[in-house]
Each structure stands twice: as C-alpha cells, then as structure tokens.
N, C-alpha and C positions, 0 to 999 in steps of 0.2 A: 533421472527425474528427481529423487531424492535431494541430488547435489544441489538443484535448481531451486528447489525449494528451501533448502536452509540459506543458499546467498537471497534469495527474495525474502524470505523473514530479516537478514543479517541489513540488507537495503532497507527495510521497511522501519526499522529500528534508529538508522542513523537518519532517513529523514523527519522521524518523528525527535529523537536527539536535538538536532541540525536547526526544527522549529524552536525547540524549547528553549536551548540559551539562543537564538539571537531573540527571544522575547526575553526572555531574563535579564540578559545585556542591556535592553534598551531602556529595561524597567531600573535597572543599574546607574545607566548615565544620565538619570533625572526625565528620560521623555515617557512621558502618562498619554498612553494610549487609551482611547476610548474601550469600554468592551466589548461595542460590536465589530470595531476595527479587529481585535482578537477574537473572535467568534468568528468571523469571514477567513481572519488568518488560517483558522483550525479547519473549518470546510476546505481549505485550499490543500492543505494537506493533505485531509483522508482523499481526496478527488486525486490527488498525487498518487497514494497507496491504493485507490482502486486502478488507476493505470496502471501502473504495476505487477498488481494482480492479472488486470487483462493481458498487461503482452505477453506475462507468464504461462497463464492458462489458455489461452485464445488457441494456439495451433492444435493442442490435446483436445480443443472442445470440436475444432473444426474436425478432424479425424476421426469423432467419434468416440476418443480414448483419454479416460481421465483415470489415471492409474489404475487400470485394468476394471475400472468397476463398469464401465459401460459396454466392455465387453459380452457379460454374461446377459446385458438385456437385449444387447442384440442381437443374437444368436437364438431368442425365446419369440419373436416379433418374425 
C-alpha cells in the first residue's frame, strides 16, 4: 500500500508538471490564452488528480480498509 501511494503522489506530480509547461509552452510561442481558458484548464486537472485518487483508494474504501484505520472502528460498531 505504501508503494501505491508514493507512485500515485509520483503520477500526481507529473500531471500537474505535464499541465504547467504545455501552458508555459504555449505562453512561449506568442498564443495568449484567455484566463478562464486556463482556469477551466486547471479544474481539468485537479478533476484528473481526483480520479486518481479514486481508482487508488476506491477498492481499500470498498473493503472497509484504509490503511488499517477502519479497522479498529469496525470491530467497536
């Protein structure tokens, strides 16, 4: 679980990377984007990094078990 979790930070990192120069790039080759065109760009993103997150954690959520913390509450219930 550990492992899962540093390559999902390590993904999380290169598509925030990945957005930043091709907007840099394009601010580079003279094209002036509006800034809600890059505002919409950036929702599109983190809505990336929260899928992400979901396909990561989704099976541990379904199971019950998110790094053993949900453990100890069910077992009390």
């Amino acid at each position: 679980m550990f492992e899962s979790v540093i390559l999902l930070l390590i993904q999380i990192c290169f598509v925030v990377a990945v957005a930043y120069v091709v907007i840099w790039v394009l601010g580079q080759l003279g094209v002036a984007l509006p800034e809600m065109v890059i505002k919409i760009f950036w929702i599109i993103v983190v809505l990336i990094v929260l899928l992400l997150l979901y396909r990561m954690l989704a099976p541990a959520l379904s199971h019950g078990k998110l790094f053993g913390l949900l453990d100890a509450v069910s077992f009390i219930t």
